[in-house]
N, C-alpha and C positions, 0 to 999 in steps of 0.2 A: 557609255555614250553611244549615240545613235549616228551613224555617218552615212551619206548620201555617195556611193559610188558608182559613176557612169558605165565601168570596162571591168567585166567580169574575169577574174582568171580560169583560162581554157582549161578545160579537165584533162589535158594532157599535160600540162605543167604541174598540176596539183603534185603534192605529193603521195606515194606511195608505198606499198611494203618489198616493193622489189629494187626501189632506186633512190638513189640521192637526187636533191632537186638544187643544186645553186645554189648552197649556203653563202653567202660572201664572208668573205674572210675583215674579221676587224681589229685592229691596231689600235694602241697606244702610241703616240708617233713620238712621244717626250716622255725622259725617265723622271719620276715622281722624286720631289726630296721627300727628305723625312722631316716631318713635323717635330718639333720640341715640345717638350710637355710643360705645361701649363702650372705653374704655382700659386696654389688656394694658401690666403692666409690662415695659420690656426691660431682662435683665439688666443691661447695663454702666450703667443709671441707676443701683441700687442701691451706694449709696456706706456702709451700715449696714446691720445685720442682725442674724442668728442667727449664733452661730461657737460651736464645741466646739474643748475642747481636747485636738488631734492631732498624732502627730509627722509631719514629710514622710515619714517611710520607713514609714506604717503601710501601704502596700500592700505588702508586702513579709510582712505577719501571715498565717497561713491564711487565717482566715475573711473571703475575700474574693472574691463573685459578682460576674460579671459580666450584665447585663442585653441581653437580645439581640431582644426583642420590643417594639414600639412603646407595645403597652396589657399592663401588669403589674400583675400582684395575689400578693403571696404572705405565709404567717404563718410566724412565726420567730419564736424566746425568742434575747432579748439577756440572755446569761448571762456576758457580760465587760465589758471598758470601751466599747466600741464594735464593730459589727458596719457592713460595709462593700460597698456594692453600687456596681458600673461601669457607664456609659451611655455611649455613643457618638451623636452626632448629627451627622449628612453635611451636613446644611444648619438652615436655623433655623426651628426648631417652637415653635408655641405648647405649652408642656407646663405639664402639672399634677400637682403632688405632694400627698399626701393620708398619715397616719399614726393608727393607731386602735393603743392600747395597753392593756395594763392597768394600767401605770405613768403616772399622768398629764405624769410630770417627764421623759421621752422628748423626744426630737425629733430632726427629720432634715432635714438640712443639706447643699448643694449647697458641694462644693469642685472647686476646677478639678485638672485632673491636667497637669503641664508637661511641657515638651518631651520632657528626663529619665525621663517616666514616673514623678514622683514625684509623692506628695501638695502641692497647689500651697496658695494662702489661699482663704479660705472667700470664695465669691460674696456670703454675707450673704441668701441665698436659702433659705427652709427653711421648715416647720410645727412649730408644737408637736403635741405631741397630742392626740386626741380633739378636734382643733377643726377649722374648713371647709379647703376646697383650697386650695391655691393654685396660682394662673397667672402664667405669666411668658412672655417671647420669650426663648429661650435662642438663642445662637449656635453654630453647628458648633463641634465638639471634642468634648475628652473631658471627664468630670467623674466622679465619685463622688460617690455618696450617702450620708452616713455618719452613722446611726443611731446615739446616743450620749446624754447629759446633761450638761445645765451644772455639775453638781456630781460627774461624769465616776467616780460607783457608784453610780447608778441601773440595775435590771436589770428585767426582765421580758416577756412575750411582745408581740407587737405586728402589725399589717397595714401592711404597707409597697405604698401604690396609686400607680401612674405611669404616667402616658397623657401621648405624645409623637407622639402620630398626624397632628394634622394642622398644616399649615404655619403661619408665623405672617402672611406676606406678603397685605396685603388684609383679613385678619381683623378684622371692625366689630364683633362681637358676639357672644356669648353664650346662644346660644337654651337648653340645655339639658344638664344633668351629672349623672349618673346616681350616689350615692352611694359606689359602689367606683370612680369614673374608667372603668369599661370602656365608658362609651357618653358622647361629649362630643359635642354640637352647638355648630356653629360657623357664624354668616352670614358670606357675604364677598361685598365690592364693589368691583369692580375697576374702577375710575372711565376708567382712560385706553383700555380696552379694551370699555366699557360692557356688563361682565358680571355675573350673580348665581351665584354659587353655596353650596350648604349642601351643609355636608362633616360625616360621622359617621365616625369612625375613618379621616378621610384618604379616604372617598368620598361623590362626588357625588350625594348621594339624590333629586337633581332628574332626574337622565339615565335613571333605572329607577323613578319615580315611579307608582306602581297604586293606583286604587283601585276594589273589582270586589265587587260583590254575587251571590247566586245564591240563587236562593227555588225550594222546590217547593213542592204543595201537591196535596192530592186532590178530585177530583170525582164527579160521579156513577158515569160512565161511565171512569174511568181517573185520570189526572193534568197537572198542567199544570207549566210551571216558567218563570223568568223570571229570565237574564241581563244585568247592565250593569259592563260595564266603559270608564274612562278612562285610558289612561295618557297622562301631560304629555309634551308634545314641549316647549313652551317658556312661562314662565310671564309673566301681565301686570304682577303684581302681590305682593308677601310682606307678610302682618299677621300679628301676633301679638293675642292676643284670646281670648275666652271662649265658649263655644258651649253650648247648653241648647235643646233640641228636645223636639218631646211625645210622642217612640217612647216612655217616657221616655230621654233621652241627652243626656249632658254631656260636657264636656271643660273644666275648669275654668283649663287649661295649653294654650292651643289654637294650633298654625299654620296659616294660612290659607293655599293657594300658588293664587292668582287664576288660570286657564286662560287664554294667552292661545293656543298649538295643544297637540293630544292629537290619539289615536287614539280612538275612540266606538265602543262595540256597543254591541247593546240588539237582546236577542230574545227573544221569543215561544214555547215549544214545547208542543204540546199533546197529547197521546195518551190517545186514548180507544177502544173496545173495544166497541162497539154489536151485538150479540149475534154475537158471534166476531168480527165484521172490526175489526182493529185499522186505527186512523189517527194516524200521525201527520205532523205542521203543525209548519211553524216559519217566522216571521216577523221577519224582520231590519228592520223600520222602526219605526224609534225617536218619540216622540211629537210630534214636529214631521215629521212622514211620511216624512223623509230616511229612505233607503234605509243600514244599516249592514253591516260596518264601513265607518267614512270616516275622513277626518281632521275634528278638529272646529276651527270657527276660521275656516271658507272657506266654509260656507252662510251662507246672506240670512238669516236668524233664531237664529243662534249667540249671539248676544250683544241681541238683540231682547228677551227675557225676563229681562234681569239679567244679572248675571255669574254664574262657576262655580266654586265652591273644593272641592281636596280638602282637606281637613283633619286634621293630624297631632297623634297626644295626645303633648304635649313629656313628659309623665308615667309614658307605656307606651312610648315611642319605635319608634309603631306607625301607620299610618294609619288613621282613625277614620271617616269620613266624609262624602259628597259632597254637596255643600246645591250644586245647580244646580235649574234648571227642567227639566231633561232626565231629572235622578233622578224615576222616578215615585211615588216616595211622596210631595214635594213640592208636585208636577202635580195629582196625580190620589187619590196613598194618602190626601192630607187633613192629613199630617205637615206641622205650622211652626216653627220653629226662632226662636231671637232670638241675636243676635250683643252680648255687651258689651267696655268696655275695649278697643274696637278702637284698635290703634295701626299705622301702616304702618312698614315698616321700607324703607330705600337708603343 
């Protein structure tokens, strides 16, 4: 982003390689609970359910798609007794089925497909319509989705959503699901290998983790501009929480992913123009005088000032914001923030 700022900071506060510059120190002012983990159905618990009534050979009718992408969305008018979609699964995915109609008497129903290739019995797995997701641990196979009504001449157009992206194995939780299924977060804790990872469509949004600002702004004689970026190598800590800062900025759906390494910049550039001779400066020492880029996480003063979150809006499924001591709006711009609802998650 491009920002317009009035008051240049004096090159004797800048930072340098001989001195520390003001870090302010930042706090957590409330201890985090701990999050409970989160219970996905697996299919072969469900001994009741949804069922419509199908013959075994209705695949065998035309109107029958096969589904071949992990995250699907598509509208289609059921203008017969049932309309009928195939899904393949290699191994076993947390998946979520989702149906918007304009018929509210619609629903869509998970049947198994048998050895045969026939229409097998219904898993008892399914949505009505117009109502929330649903999640469950499916197992490898085949199944069909079959789009139909309990009183089986019910007709009308409809959004059939299915997301099968990410695995079900380890899966604690739920961070966030985007309305039509195309964007599902998912935490996972692999306890016997003591690993975290948050998976969005089946990737790990922890391994390419960024978050990077870029300010210009003008001056007398020219312009200045001011880069910072963190990207996570590996995290301390995950909360989920509220964030409200006085840029004004909120995140009312907020992840925290605690730094415990990252890569760090943070630079300086200045050009200015003093009757023709242009100069330009650029300064790679971040406000604790370290010298950037570095890894962050290995200097004497990393964690001396507080910890580090970037923080992601579970709302925009976008990263939002870096509340560390080392972002200088915090340090130095005057910016304070307050964390609520803090809760950790493992």
């Amino acid at each position: 982003m491009s920002l317009q700022k009035k008051n240049l900071l004096p090159l004797e506060n800048r930072a340098t390689a001989n001195r520390n510059v003001n870090l302010k120190e930042i706090n957590s002012e409330n201890t985090p609970q701990l999050a409970a983990p989160q219970e996905f159905t697996n299919l072969e618990d469900i001994t009741d359910g949804n069922t419509l009534q199908v013959p075994p050979n209705a695949l065998d009718r035309r109107n029958v798609w096969r589904i071949s992408e992990s995250v699907f969305v598509t509208d289609e008018t059921l203008d017969e007794v049932y309309d009928i979609w195939v899904v393949t699964l290699n191994d076993t995915m947390l998946s979520f089925l989702k149906l918007v109609s304009s018929s509210p008497d619609l629903m869509a129903v998970l049947y198994y497909i048998d050895a045969n290739g026939n229409l097998g019995n219904s898993s008892g797995w399914g949505v009505n319509a117009n109502g929330s997701a649903s999640p469950a641990n499916i197992p490898p196979g085949q199944y069909a989705i079959v789009i139909g009504s309990a009183s089986g001449t019910e007709t009308g157009t409809y959004t059939l959503m299915w997301n099968c992206s990410n695995p079900s194995k380890n899966a604690k939780r739920l961070l966030a699901c985007s309305d039509d299924l195309t964007r599902i977060m998912v935490y996972y804790n692999d306890t016997e290998n003591k690993t975290e990872t948050i998976l969005t469509s089946g990737e790990d949004i922890l391994t390419n983790l960024t978050w990077q600002e870029s300010e210009t702004w003008v001056t007398s004689l020219g312009y200045s501009a001011r880069d910072m970026v963190m990207k996570l190598t590996s995290a301390k800590g995950i909360y989920l929480g509220s964030l409200s800062t006085s840029e004004p900025y909120s995140v009312p759906n907020a992840l925290f992913i605690e730094v415990n390494r990252g890569t760090w910049r943070y630079c300086n550039s200045y050009y200015e123009n003093d009757a023709g001779a242009v100069v330009h400066r650029i300064d790679w020492y971040d406000l604790s005088g370290q010298k950037t880029p570095r890894e962050f996480g290995t200097g004497p003063d990393d964690f001396s000032y507080g910890p580090s979150y970037i923080v992601i809006d579970l709302d925009k499924f976008e990263v939002g914001e870096f509340v560390s001591p080392f972002n200088y709006h915090y340090s130095i711009g005057g910016r304070t923030h307050t964390i609520s609802n803090w809760t950790r998650i493992n």
